[in-house]
N, C-alpha and C positions, 0 to 999 in steps of 0.2 A: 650473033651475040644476043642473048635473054636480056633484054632490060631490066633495071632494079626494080626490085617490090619496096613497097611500103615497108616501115620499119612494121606496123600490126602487123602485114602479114609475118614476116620475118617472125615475130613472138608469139605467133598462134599458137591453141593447145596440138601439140602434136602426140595423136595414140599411140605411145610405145610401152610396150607393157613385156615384161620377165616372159616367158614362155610358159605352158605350167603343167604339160606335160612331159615325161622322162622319154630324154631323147628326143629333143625339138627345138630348133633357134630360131631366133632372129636375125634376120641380114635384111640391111637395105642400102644400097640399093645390092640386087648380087652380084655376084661375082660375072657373071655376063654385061651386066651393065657398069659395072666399075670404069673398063677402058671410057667408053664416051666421057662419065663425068671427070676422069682426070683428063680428058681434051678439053672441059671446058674449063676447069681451074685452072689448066696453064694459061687460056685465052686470057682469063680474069687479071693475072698477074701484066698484063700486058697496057689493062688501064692506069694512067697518072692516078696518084692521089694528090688531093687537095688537104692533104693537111701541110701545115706547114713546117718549114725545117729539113730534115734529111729525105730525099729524093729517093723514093724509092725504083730506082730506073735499073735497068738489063746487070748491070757491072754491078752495083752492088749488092743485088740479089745474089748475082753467082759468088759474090767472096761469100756473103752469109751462108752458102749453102755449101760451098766449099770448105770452109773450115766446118761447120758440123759434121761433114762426111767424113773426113779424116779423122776428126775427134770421136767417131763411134765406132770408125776402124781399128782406130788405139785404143779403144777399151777395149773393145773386142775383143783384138789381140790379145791384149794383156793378160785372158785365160784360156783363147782355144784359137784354132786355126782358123785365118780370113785368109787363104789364098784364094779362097774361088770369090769372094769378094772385091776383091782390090780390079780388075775390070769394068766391073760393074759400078763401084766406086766413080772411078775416072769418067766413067760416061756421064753420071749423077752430076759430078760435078764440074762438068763443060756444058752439063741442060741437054744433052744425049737422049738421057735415060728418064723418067718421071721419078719422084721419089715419096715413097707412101713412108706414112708413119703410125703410132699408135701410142699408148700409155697409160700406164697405171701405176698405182703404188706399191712397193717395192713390198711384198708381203706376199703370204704361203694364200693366193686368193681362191674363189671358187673355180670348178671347170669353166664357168660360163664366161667370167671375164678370160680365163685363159683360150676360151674359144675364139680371140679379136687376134691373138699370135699367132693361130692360123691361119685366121683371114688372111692378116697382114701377110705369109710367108707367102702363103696361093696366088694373091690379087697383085703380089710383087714379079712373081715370075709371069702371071699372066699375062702382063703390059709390060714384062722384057722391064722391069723396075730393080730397084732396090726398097728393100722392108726394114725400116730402122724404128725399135723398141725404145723409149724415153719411159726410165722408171725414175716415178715421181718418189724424189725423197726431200723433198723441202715440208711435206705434210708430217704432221706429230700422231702418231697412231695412239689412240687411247689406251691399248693393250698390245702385248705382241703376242699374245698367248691365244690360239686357237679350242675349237670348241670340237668335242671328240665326242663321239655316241659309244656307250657301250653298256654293258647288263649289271646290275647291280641289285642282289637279292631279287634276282627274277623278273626283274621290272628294266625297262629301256632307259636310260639317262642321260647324258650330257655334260663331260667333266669339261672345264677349261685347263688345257696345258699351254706351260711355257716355255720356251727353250731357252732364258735366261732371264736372271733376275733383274730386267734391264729396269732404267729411270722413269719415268713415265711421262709426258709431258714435250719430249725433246724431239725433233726433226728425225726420220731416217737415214738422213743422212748422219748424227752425231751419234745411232748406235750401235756400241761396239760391245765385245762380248765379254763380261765382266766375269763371270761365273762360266765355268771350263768345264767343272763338274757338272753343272745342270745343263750346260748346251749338250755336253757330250751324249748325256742320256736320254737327250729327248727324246729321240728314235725307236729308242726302245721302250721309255715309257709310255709311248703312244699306242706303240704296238701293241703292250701289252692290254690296254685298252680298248683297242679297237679290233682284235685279231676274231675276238667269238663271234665281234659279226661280219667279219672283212677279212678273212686269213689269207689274202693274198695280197693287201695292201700296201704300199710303193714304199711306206713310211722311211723306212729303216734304209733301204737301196740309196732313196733321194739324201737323207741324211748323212750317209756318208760325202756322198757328194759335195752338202755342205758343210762339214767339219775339213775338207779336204781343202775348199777354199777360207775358209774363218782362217785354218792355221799359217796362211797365207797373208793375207791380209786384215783379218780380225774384224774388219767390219761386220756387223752381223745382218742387216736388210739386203747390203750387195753380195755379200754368200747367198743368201737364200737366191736371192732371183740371179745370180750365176749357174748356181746347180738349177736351177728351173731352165734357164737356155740352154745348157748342156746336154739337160734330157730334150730340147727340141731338135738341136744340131742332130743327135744320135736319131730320133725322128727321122731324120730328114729334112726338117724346115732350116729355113735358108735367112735370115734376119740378122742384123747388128743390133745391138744394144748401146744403150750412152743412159748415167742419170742427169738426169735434171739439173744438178747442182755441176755439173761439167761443160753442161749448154750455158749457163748462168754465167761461167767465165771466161765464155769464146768473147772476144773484143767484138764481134757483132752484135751481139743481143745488148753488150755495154753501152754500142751507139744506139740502139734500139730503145733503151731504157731512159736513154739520155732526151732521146726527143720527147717520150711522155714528162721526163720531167721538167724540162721547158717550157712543156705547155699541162704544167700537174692539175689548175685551176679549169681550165675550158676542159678538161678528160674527164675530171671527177664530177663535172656538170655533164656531160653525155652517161658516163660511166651509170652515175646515180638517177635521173631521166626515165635512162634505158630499164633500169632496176624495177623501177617505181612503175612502170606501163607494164614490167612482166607480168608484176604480181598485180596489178589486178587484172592482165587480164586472165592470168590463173588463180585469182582469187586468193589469196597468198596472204595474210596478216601479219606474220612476221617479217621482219627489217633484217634477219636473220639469214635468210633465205632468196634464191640461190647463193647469193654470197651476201656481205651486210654493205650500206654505201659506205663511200670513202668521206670524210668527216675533216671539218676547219678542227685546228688545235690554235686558237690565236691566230698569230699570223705565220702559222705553219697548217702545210696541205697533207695530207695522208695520198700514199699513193700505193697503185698494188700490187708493192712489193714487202717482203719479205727482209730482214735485217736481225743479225745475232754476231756473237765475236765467237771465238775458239772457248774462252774462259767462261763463258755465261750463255749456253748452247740454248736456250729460248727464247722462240721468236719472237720480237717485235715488230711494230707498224712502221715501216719505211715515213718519212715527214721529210717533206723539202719547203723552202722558202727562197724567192727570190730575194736578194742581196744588192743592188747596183747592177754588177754587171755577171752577178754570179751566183747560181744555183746551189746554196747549201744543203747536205747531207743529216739527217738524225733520227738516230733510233728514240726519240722522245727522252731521251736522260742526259743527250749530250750531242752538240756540231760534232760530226764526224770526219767532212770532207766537203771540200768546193769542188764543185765542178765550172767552170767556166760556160757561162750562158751561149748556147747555141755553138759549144765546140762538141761535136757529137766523138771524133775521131780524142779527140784529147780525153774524152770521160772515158774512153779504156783504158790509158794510163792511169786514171785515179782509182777503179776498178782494181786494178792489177796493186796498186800501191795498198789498196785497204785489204786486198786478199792478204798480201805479204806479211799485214798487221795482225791476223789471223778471224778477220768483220767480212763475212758473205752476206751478198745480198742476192735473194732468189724470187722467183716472179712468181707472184698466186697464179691460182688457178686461172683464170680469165687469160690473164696477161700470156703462161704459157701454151694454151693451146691454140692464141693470138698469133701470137710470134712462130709457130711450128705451121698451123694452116696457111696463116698470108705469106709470111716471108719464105719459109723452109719448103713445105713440100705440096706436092701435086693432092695428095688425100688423106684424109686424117680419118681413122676407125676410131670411130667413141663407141663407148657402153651405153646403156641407158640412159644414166645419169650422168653422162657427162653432154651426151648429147642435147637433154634439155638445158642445163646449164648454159652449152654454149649456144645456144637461140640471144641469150645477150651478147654473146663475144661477137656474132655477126651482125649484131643491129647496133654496136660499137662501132665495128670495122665500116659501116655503111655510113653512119652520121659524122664520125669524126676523121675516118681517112678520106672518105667520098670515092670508096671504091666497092664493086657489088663481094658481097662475102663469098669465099669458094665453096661448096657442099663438101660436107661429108657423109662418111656411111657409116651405121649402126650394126652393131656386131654383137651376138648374146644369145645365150644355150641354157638350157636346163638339164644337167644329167644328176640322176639319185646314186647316190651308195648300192652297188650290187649285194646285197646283205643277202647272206648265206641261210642257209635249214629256215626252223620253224620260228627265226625271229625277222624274217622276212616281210615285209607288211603287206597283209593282210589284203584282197582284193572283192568289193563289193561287201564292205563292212557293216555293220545296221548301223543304222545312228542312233547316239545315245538320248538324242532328243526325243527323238518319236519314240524309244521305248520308256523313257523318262512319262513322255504322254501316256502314252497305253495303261501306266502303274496308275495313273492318275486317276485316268478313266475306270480302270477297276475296282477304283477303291469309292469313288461316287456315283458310279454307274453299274455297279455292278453284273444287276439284269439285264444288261446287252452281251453279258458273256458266258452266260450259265447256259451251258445245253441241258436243258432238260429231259430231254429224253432218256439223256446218258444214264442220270442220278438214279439212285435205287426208289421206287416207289413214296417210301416213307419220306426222305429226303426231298422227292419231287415235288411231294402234296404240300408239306410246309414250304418251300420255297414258291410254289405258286402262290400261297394264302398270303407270303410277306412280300410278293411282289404285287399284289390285289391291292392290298394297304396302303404299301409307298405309293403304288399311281395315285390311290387316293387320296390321298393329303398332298402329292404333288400338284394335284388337278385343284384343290380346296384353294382362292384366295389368301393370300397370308393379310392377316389383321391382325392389331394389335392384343386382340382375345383369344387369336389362339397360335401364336407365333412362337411361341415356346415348346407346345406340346405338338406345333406341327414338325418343328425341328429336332425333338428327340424322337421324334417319330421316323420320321426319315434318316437320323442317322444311327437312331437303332436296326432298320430293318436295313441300311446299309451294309452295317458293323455283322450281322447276322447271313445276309446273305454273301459276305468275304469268306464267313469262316469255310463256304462252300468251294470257297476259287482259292482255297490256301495253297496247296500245290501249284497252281499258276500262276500263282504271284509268287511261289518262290522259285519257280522256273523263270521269270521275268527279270527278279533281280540278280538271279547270277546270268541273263544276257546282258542285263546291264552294263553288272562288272566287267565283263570281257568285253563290253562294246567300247566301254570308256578305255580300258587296258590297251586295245588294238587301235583306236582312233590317238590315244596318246603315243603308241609307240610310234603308228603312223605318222603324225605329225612330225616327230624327230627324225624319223629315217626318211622321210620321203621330204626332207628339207634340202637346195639348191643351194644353200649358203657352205655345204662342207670344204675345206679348205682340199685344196687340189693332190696334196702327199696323201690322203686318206685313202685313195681309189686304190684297185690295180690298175699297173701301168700297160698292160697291155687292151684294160678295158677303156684309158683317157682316148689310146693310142684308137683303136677303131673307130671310138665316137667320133673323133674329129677327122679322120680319112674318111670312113661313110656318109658325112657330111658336106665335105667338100671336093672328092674326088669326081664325082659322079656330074658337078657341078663344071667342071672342066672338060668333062670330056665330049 
């Protein structure tokens, strides 16, 4: 067993950076070294915590993991086949099997985060596991509406589409498809958009997909990432899914939440600590960032969760106070619920009672990748950012539970838009800077570009005699006696020898325009951020086989 590090080490800067050529990821650790570190995760589970209150011992690990497993196999269910799951399941949940996880937000994302639903499917069968997906829908997405490249009077651009006229501001979980007309046609308005440079994109195929679940259930973020599992299953890939908001109502995570909030005061003092040493030692100025501290309201504690009703679907700051002998509930407007001090098993009953009232309470960020690495499973695939992020979840999980944090692995791809014909971008482009320079240079320097030889006689004789001049006054001290006529002098015989280079500087300025034209297009199409429907499907399909079959074998 590794000894614990220091919490510094634990928040050191770690160099993880996007990939940034097409066709290239990141994995750490890979997929060969996956098996050792979930032998060492399970080791980890195996130490007592010191924190105090619920006992995180053998028995109630395995109910916690036990009901998630079957809570992701009913989702599952609920729109495609888990028979070949349900095996796998029962092993997961006797502690048989390890159980890897993963998660993101419930949206049409780029390949590169969809490249960690590979990992997770590959690094699940490699260690004989199970791969279960947690789409985060307790986050409020600023838009649902995706950014789509296409031509526009000749020029490359970037329209934002929406697939409904949804509220903006409200959880993923609260959005449902209000406009039928506008969902229905996303598909095709996209296509239409993006077909001149992508005529083979997934657009239209996936979207059926999700119109097929919307009219089902009407949700509109768990359609989308339904039809997104659907095309993995058909893949090949082998994963359950569950949201976030259905982990939130398993009665373990309710006792889970119940010991932070027994001890809301000593957690928000690690919580915030831990915060305050990230940033500096990443240099960090904002209070903002990775996430903001937990905050006194009087004599109520902010804790970091998550709280909204059915009727008034945006989040609030979870706030508890101790009472006597009992733990109150409030979204900052109003006591919601007691919990009874240090009854962890009884806060799911109150749990279950404020669901019933139609009031969810969901755990930030921190809190759920908390709760999925320590308690749930053997290895958790972050992205980038979630990965540095939780450099604090583990220097939490070390000061306040007093147990070493388990590792995880980093998963993250770069693939571009396979853009068709001659809007293709462009390969070993000039830069518009250095010919931006050049214009410059010709236009003040002119005499370093004039071939003379070239020039007709008459043409050559006066261009020498105005190049004779200019050194000369160049070469002349500037003084205040004759600083005026040294200066029309030189940009007289400037101005005089351009009119010579007028064809090269107007050969200059139109590489310019096409340098600026092609580096702009470039930058659009050769962007990592396009959302995953935009590809062909058989181009997601290779990238992510040639990357990690090769790796297994």
């Amino acid at each position: 067993m590794k000894p614990k590090v220091t919490v510094a080490e634990i928040l050191a800067y770690r160099s993880l950076r996007a990939p940034r050529e097409d066709r290239s990821i990141l994995l750490v650790p890979s997929l060969h070294s996956i098996a050792g570190a979930v032998r060492q995760n399970i080791l980890c589970k195996l130490e007592p915590s010191s924190a105090p209150g619920l006992s995180f011992d053998g028995e109630w690990l395995a109910k916690a993991r036990r009901e998630f497993v079957h809570a992701a196999l009913a989702w599952t269910g609920s729109y495609t086949d888990t028979g070949w799951a349900v095996p796998c399941c029962d092993n997961v949940a006797r502690g048989r099997a390890p159980l890897l996880l993963a998660g993101h937000q419930t949206e049409m994302f780029h390949p590169g985060v969809w490249f960690k639903n590979a990992v997770l499917s590959r690094a699940a069968q490699s260690v004989g596991g199970l791969g279960v997906n947690i789409l985060i829908d307790a986050d409020s997405p600023k838009t649902a509406a995706i950014r789509v490249p296409t031509v526009v009077d000749g020029r490359v651009t970037a329209f934002a589409i929406s697939p409904d006229r949804t509220e903006t501001g409200l959880p993923y979980e609260e959005l449902f498809v209000r406009d039928w007309d506008c969902f229905s046609s996303f598909g095709e308005r996209t296509y239409r958009r993006i077909s001149h440079l992508v005529p083979t994109t997934m657009v239209r195929e996936y979207w059926d997909l999700v119109q097929n679940r919307a009219a089902e259930i009407r949700q509109l973020a768990w359609s989308v990432a339904q039809a997104r599992h659907l095309t993995e299953q058909k893949w090949g890939w082998r994963t359950l899914e569950i949201p976030q908001s259905s982990v939130c109502d398993l009665p373990s995570f309710a006792e889970f939440a119940a010991l932070i909030w027994n001890q809301a005061e000593a957690f928000a003092d690690v919580h915030n600590r831990m915060l305050a040493l990230y940033r500096r030692i990443h240099k960090i100025r904002t209070e903002a960032r990775p996430v903001p501290n937990l905050r006194r309201h009087g004599d109520w504690q902010e804790t970091p969760f998550w709280i909204w009703s059915a009727d008034q679907p945006r989040r609030r700051r979870m706030l508890v106070r101790r009472m006597d002998h009992c733990i109150q509930i409030s979204d900052g407007t109003a006591t919601l619920a007691c919990v009874k001090a240090d009854d962890f098993v009884g806060a799911a009953s109150v749990w279950a009672d404020l669901r019933r009232q139609g009031i969810k309470i969901r755990g930030r960020a921190l809190i759920t990748t908390m709760w999925a690495r320590m308690i749930l499973g053997d290895m958790f695939i972050h992205g980038i950012g979630g990965a540095k992020y939780d450099q604090v979840t583990d220097a939490i999980i070390q000061d306040f539970f007093g147990i070493r944090p388990p590792t995880f692995a980093v998963a993250s791809a770069t693939l571009q838009l396979p853009v068709q014909g001659d809007r293709a971008p462009a390969r070993n482009v000039d830069d518009p800077g250095e010919l931006r320079q050049k214009l410059r240079q010709i236009r003040y320097h002119p005499e370093r570009f004039l071939d003379l030889a070239a020039l007709p006689e008459k043409d050559r004789e006066q261009a020498t005699t105005i190049i004779g001049e200019k050194l000369r006054w160049v070469a002349t001290p500037n003084a205040p006696e004759n600083a005026a006529a040294r200066y029309r002098a030189i940009v007289g015989a400037n101005e005089a020898l351009g009119t010579l280079l007028r064809r090269d500087r107007d050969k200059l300025l139109q590489a310019i325009h096409l340098a600026e034209r092609q580096s702009r297009d470039a930058t659009i199409l050769t962007s990592r951020e396009f959302a995953f429907c935009l590809y062909p499907e058989a181009h997601l399909q290779d990238f992510f086989q040639s990357q990690l079959d090769p790796s297994l074998a």
